[in-house]
C-alpha positions as CSV (number, residue, x, y, z in Angstrom):
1,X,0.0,0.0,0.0
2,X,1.6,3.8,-1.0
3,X,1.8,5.8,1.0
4,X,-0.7,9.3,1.5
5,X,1.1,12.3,-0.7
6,X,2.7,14.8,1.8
7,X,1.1,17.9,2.2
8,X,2.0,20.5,-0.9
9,X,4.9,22.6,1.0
10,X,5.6,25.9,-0.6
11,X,8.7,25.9,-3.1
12,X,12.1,26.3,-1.8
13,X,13.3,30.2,-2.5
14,X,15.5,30.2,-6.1
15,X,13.5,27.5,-7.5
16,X,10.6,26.8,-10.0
17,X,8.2,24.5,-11.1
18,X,8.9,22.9,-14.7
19,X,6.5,19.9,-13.8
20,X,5.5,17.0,-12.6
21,X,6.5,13.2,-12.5
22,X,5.7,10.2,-10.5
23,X,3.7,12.5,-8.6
24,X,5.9,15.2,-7.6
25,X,6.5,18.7,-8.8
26,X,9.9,19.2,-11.1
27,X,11.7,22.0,-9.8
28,X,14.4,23.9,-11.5
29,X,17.1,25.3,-9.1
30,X,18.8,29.1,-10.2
31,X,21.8,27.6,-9.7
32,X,20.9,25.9,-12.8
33,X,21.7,28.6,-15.2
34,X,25.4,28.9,-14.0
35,X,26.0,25.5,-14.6
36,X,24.0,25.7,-17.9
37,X,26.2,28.8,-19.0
38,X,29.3,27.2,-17.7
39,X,28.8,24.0,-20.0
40,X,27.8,26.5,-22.8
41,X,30.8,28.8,-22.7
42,X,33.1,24.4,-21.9
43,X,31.6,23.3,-25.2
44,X,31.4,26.2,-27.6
45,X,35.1,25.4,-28.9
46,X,33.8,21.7,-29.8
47,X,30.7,22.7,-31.6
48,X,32.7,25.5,-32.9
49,X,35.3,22.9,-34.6
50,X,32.1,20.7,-35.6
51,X,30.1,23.6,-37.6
52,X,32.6,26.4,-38.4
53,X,31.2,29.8,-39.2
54,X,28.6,29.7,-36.1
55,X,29.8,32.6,-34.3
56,X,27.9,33.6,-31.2
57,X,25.4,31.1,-32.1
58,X,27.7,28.7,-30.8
59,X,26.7,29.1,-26.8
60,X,23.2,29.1,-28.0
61,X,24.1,25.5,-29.2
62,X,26.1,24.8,-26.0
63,X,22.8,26.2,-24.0
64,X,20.9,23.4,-25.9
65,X,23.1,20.7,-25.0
66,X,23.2,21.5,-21.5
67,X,19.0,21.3,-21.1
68,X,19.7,18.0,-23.0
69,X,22.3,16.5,-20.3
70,X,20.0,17.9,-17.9
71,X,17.2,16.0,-18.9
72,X,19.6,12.5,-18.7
73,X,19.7,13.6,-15.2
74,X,16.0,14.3,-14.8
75,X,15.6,10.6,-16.3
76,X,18.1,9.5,-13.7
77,X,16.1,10.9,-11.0
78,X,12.7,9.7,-12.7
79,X,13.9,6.4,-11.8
80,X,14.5,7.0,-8.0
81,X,11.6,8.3,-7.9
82,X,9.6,5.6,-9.4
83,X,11.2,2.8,-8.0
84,X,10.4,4.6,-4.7
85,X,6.9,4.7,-5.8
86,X,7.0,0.6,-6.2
87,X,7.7,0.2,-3.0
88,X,5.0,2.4,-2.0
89,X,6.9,5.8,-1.1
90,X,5.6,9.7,-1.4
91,X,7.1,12.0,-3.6
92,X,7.6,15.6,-2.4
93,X,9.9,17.3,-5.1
94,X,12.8,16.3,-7.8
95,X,14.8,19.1,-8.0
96,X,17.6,19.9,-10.6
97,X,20.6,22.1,-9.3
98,X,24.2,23.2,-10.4
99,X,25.4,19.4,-9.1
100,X,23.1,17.8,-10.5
101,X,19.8,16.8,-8.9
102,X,17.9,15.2,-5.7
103,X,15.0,13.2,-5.5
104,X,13.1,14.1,-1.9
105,X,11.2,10.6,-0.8
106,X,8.9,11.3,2.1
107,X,10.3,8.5,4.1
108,X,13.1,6.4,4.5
109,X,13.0,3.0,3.0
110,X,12.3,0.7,5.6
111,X,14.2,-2.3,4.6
112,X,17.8,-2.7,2.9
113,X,16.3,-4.2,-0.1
114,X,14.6,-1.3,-0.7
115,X,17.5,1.2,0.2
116,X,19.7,-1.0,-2.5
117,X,16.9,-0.9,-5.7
118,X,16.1,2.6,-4.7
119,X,19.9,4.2,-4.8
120,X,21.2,1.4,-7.5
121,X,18.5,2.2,-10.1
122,X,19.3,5.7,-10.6
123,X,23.3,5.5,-11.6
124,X,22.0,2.3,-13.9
125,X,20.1,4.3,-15.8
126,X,22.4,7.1,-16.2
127,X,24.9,4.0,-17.6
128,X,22.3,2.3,-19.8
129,X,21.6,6.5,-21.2
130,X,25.2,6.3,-21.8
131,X,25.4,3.2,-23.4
132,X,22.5,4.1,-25.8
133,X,24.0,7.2,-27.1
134,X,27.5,5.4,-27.6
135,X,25.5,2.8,-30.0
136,X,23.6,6.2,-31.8
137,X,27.4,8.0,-32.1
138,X,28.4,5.5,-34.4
139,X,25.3,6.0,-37.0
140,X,25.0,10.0,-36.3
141,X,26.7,11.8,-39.0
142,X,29.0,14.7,-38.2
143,X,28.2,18.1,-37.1
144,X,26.2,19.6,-34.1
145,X,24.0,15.9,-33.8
146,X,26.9,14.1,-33.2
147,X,28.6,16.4,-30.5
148,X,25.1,16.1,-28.6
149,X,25.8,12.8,-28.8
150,X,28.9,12.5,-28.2
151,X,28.3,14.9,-24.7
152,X,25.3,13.3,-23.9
153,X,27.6,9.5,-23.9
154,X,30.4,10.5,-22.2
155,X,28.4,12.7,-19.6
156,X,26.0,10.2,-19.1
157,X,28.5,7.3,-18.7
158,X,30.8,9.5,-16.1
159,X,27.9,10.6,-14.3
160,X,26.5,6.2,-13.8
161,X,29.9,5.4,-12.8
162,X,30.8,8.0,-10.0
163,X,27.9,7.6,-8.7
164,X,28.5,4.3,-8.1
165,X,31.6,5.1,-5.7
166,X,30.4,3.9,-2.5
167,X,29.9,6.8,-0.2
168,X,27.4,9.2,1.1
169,X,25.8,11.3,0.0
170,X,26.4,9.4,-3.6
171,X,23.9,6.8,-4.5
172,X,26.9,4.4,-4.7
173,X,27.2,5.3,-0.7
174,X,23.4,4.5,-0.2
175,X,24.3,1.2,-1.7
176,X,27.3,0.2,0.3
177,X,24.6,1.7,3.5
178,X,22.4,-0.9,2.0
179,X,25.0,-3.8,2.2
180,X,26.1,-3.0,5.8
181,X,22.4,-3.0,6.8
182,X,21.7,-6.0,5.6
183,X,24.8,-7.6,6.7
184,X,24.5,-6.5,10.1
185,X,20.8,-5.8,10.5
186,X,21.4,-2.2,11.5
187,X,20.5,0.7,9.5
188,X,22.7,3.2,11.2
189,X,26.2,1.2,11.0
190,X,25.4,1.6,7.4
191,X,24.7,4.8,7.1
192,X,27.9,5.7,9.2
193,X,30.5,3.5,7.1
194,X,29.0,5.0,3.9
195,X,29.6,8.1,5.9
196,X,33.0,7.5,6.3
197,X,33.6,6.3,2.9
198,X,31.6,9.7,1.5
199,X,34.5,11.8,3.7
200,X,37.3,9.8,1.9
201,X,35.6,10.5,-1.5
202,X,36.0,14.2,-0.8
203,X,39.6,14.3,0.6
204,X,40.3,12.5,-2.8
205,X,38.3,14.8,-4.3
206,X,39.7,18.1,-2.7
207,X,43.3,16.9,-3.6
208,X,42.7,15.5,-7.2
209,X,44.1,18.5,-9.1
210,X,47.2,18.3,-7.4
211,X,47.5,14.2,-8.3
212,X,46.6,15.0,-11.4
213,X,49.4,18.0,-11.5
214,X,52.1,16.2,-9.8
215,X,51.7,12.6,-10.0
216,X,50.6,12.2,-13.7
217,X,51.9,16.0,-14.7
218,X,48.6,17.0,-16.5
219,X,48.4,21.0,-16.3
220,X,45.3,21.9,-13.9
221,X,43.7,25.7,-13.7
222,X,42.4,27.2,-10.8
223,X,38.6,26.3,-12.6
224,X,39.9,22.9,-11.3
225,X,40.9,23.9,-8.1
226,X,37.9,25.2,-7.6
227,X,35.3,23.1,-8.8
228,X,37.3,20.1,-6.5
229,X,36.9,22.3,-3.5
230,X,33.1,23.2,-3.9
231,X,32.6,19.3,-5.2
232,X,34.7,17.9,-2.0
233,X,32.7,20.7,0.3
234,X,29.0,19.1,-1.2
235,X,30.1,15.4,-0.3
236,X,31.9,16.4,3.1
237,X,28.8,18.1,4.1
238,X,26.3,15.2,3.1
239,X,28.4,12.9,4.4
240,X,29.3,14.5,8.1
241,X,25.2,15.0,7.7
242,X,24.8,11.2,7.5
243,X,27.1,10.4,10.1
244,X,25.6,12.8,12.9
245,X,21.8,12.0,12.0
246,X,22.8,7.9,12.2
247,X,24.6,8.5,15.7
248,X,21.7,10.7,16.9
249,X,18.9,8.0,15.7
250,X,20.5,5.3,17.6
251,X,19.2,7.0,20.6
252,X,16.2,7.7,19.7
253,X,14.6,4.6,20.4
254,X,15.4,5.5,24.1
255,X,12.4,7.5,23.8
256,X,9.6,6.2,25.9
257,X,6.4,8.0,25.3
258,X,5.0,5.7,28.1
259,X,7.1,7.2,30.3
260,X,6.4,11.0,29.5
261,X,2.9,10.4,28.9
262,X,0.9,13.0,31.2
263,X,-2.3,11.8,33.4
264,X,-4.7,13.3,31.4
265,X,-8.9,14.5,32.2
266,X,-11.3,14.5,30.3
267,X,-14.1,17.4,31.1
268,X,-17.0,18.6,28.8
269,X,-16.3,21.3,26.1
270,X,-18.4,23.8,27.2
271,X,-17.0,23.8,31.3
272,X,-15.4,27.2,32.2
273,X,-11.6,26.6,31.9
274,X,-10.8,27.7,34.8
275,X,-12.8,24.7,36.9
276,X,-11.2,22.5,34.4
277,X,-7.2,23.9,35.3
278,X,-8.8,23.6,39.3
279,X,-10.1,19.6,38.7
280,X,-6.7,18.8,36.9
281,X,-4.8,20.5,39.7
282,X,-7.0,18.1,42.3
283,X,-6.6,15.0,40.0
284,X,-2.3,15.9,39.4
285,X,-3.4,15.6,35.7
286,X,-0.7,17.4,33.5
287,X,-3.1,17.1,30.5
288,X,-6.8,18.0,29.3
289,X,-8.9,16.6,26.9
290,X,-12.4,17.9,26.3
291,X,-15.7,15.4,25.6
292,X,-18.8,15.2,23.5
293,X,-22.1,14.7,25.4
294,X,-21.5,11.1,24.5
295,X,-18.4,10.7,25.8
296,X,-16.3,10.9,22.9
297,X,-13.2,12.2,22.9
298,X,-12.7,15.7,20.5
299,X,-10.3,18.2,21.8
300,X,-7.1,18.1,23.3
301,X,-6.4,22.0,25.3
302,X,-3.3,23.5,24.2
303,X,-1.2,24.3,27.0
304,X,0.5,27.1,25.5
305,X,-2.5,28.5,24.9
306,X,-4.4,27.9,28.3
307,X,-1.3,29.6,29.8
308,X,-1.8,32.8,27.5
309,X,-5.2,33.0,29.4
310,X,-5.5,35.4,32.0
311,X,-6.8,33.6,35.4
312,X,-9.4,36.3,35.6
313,X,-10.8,35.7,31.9
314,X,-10.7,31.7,32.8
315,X,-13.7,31.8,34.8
316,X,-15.9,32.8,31.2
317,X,-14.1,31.3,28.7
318,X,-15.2,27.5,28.5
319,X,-12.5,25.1,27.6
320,X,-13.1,24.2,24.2
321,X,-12.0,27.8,23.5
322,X,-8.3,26.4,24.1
323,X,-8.4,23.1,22.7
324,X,-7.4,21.8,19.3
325,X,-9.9,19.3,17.6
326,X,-8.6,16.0,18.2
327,X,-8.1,15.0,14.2
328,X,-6.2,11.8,13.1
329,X,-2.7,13.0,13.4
330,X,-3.1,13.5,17.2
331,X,-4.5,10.2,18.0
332,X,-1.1,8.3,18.7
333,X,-1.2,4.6,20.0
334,X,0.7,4.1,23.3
335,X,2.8,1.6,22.2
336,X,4.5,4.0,19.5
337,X,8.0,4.6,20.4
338,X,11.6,5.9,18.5
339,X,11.7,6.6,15.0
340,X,8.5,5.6,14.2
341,X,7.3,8.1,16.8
342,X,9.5,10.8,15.4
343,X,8.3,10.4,12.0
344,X,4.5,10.8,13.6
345,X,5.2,14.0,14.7
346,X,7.0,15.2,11.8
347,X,3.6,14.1,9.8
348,X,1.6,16.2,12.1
349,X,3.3,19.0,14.0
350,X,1.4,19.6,17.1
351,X,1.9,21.2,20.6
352,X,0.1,18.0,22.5
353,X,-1.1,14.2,21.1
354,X,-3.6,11.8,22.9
355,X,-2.0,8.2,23.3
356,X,-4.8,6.1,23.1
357,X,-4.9,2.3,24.0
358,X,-5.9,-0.5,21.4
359,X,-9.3,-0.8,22.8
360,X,-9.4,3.3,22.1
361,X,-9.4,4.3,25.8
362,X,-7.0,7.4,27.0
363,X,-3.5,6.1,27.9
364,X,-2.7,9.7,28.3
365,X,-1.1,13.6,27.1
366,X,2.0,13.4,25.4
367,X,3.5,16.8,25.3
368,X,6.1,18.1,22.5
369,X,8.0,20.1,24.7
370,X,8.5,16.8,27.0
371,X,9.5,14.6,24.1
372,X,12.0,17.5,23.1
373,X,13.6,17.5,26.7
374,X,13.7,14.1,26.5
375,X,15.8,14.3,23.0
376,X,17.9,16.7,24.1
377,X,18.9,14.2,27.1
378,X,19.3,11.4,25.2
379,X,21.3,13.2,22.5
380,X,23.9,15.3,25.0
């Protein structure tokens, strides 16, 4: 069963929609049009060589080849995102930037299979693109047709195989966070060796033009230097990402919402507030919930918002006035703990959630701000 669509979320600043597959919007970063000028301005001289006489038209050409390669990429992410869908997955957003691209799945896969087919199908197709266009160079005449195709070969063929190197945040790392899962049975020892890995990727990385200069003396400009540098900073940064998010979700478990769960009472809707704050005072209930006339649970009072009450205005204010209708998302059962409580609460942000047993009786309040303390002790 697929999972519901996340919410539409407004589009991240610098971006816009081109749009739509498997689901999710397209989005076009700004930092597009560098790279798309850069590759113009790389491959002019080529094209130049391949049609003389083009003159300025020349970048235009280069411009076309680089929304060409950019759709190889969009392809590549296609497939992460459809094989994401097979195994049920929502799609917020595939977004195309100066690196590249990123496909945002709304969850994490939730066994190693399905990290492996996920992460693996996306470089395979970038090869098999490759692959294709090496079989078309040899029946393309020359000119402009066959430098698309020649570009769209090599490009496509470099980018399947680096991603491939096994580390974070490549797709070649999710794989090798794949293996190690389901070797060992632990998601996070994955995710922090294809961490590691991802951090020796970028050292290489950072120090490649100087290899290149003084181990194999190829001439390097600072164009090199600096592309390395901003490459190495993109995979440091992922990877130190997926290192510190593993280390910090192998605590989470230590959550125990049973623990922090609040005795909670359950008064009518329409009683003044403030003799619903005086009976949870008498009962030591930390949380209030407000009933129908049959009994039926529909509100849960905000305690932000009961506090923001003055204790003179409680008296006429009944305490509906300060509760949030009880909808789905707040209805938590009490057995929910770690990540899968987490994710929960990411689904539906919220200031308080009912715990409910299986037979749908009140287990108790679980407040935010006590799951947060909670995280922060775990976590120090």
């Amino acid at each position: 069963m697929s999972e519901p669509a996340p919410p539409s979320a407004p589009r991240p600043p610098g971006t816009f929609r081109i749009g739509s597959l498997a689901g999710a919007d397209v989005l076009v970063s700004s930092s597009w049009f560098i790279v798309a000028a850069l590759i113009a301005f790389i491959v002019a001289p080529r094209i130049e060589a391949a049609q003389p006489g083009l003159g300025t038209w020349k970048y235009v050409a280069g411009l076309a080849f680089a929304v060409i390669l950019y759709l190889s990429v969009l392809l590549h992410e296609a497939s992460h995102a459809y094989m994401a869908r097979h195994y049920g997955f929502a799609i917020s957003s595939i977004t195309l930037h100066f690196l590249g691209g990123v496909t945002a799945v709304a969850s994490e896969a939730k066994k190693a299979r399905q990290e492996f087919f996920i992460a693996v199908v996306g470089p395979l197709t970038s090869i098999l693109v490759g692959v294709a266009a090496v079989g078309l160079w040899f029946v393309t005449p020359d000119g402009l047709l066959r430098v698309a195709v020649e570009g769209l070969a090599g490009a496509n063929l470099l980018v399947g195989v680096l991603n491939l190197v096994p580390g974070l945040p490549l797709d070649g790392g999710r794989v090798l966070k794949a293996a190690v899962w389901g070797l060992t049975g632990d998601r996070n020892r994955g995710a922090i060796a294809a961490g590691w890995t991802g951090r020796v990727v970028a050292a290489v990385v950072l120090f490649y033009p100087t290899i290149q200069s003084e181990v194999f003396g190829f001439s390097t400009s600072i164009v090199d230097y600096f592309l390395a540098m901003i490459i190495a900073l993109f995979l440091w940064s992922g990877a130190t990402a997926a290192i510190l998010s593993a280390r910090v979700r192998r605590k989470i478990p230590n959550l125990d919402p049973l623990a922090l769960a609040r005795r909670t009472l359950a008064v009518p809707g329409e009683l003044p507030l403030s003799e619903a704050v005086r009976r949870a005072q008498e009962a030591e209930a930390g949380g209030i919930v407000t009933i129908s006339t049959d009994g039926a649970v529909v509100g849960i009072v905000n305690e932000a918002a009961l506090l923001a009450t003055p204790a003179e205005r409680r008296p006429w204010v009944t305490t509906a006035t300060v509760a949030r209708d009880l909808g789905p998302g707040l209805r938590l059962p009490f057995d929910i703990s770690g990540e899968e409580l987490i994710q929960a609460m990411n689904r539906t942000p919220a200031s308080e959630y009912l715990l409910v047993e299986s037979d749908g009786s009140i287990f108790g309040v679980l407040a935010t701000t006590d799951i947060d303390r909670a995280f922060r002790q775990a976590t120090a």
